[in-house]
PAZAPA-4460 file (N, C-alpha, C; in steps of 0.05 Angstrom, whole numbers, plus 32768, in hexadecimal, padded with zeros to 4 digits):
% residues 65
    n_x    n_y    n_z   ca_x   ca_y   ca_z    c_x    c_y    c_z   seq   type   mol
   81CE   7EB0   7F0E   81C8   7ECC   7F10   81C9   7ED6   7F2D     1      X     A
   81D6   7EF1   7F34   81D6   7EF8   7F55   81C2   7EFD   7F5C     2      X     A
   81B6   7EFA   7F6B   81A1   7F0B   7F80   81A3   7F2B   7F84     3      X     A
   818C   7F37   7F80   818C   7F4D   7F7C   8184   7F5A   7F96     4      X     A
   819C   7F74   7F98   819B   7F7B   7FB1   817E   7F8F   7FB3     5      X     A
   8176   7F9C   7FD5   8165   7FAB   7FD0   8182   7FC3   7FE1     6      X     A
   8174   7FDC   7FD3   8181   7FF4   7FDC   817E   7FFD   7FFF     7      X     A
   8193   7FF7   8008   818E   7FFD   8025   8185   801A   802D     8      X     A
   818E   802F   801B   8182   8044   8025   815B   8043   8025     9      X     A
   8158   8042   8009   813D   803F   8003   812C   8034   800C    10      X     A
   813B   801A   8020   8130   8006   8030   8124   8014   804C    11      X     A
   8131   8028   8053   8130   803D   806E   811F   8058   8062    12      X     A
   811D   805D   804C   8106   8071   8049   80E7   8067   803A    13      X     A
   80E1   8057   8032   80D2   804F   802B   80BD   8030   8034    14      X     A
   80A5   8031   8039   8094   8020   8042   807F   8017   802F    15      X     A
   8079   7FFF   8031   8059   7FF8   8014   8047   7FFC   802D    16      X     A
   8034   8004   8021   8016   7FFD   802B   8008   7FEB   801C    17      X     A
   7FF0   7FE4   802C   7FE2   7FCE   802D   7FD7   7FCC   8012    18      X     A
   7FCC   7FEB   7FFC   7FC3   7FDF   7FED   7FE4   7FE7   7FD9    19      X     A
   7FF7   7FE1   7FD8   800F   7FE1   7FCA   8015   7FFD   7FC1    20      X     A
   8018   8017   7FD0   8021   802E   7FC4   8033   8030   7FDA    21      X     A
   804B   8041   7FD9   8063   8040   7FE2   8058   8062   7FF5    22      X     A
   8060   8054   800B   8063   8079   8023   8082   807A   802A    23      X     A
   807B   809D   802A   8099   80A9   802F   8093   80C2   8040    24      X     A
   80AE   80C6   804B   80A4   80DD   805C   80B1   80F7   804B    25      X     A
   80A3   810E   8059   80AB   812A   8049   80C5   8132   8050    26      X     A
   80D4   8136   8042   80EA   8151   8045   80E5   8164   8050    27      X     A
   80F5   8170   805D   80FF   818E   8066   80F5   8187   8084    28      X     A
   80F8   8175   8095   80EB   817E   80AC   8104   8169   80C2    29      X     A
   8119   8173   80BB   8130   8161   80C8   813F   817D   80D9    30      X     A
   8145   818D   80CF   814E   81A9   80D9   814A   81C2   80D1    31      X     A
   8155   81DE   80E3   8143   81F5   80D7   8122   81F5   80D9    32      X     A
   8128   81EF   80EE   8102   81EB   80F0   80F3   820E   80FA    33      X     A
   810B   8218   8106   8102   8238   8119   80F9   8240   8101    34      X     A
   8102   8247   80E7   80F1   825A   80D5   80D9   8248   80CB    35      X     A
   80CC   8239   80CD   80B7   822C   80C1   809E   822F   80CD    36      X     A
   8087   8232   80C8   806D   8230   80D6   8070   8223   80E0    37      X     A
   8059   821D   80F5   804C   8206   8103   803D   81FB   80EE    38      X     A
   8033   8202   80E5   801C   81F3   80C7   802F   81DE   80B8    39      X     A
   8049   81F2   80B0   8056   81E2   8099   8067   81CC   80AA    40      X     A
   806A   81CF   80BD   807C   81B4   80D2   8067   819D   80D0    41      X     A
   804B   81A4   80DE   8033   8194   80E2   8028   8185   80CA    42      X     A
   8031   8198   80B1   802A   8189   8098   803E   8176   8089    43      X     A
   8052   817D   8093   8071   816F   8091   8070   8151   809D    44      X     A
   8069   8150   80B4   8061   8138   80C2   8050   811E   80B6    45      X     A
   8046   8122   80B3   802F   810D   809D   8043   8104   8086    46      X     A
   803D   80E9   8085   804A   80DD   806C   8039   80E2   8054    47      X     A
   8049   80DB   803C   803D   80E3   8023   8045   80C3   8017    48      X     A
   8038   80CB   7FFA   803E   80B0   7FEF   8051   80B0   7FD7    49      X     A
   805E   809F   7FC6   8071   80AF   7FB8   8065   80AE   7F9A    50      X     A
   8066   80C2   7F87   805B   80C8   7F74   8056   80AA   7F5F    51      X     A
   8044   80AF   7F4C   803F   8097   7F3C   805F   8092   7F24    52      X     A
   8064   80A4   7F22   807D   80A7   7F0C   8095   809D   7F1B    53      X     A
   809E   80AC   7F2F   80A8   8093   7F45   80A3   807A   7F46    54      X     A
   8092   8078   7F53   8093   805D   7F5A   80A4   8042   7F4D    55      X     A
   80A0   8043   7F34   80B2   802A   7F25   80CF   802D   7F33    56      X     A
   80D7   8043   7F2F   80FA   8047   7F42   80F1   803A   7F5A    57      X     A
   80E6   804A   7F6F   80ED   803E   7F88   80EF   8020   7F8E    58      X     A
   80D3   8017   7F7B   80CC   7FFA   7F86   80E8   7FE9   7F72    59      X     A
   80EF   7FF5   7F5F   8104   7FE2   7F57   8123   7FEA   7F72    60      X     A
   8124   8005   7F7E   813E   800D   7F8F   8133   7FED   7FAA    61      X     A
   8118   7FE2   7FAE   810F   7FD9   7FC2   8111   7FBC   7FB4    62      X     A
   811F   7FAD   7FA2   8123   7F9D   7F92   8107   7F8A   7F91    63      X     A
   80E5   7F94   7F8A   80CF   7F8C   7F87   80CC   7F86   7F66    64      X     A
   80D6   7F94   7F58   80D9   7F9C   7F34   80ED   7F88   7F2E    65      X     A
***
């Protein structure tokens, strides 16, 4: 049987933490930043974690599944 690859992109957006839930960073804060608050940039910054319904995808795109 082959060895199962992990997804190189997925591999560059996504990190485990310590107790096993997957962090990701937010969208929208790559360009077009002049029309945005300061709030919504500042709140943009902070990583998030990725939803529970997710999760099975990513960690299988991260070949863990």
């Amino acid at each position: 049987m082959p060895k199962k690859k992990t997804n190189s992109g997925a591999k560059k957006r996504f990190a485990l933490t310590g107790s096993g839930k997957i962090k990701r960073k937010h969208a929208f804060k790559s360009h077009i930043l002049t029309k945005k608050t300061k709030k919504q940039k500042r709140n943009l910054t902070h990583t998030g974690t990725v939803s529970k319904v997710d999760e099975g995808r990513v960690k299988q795109l991260l070949g863990m599944k």
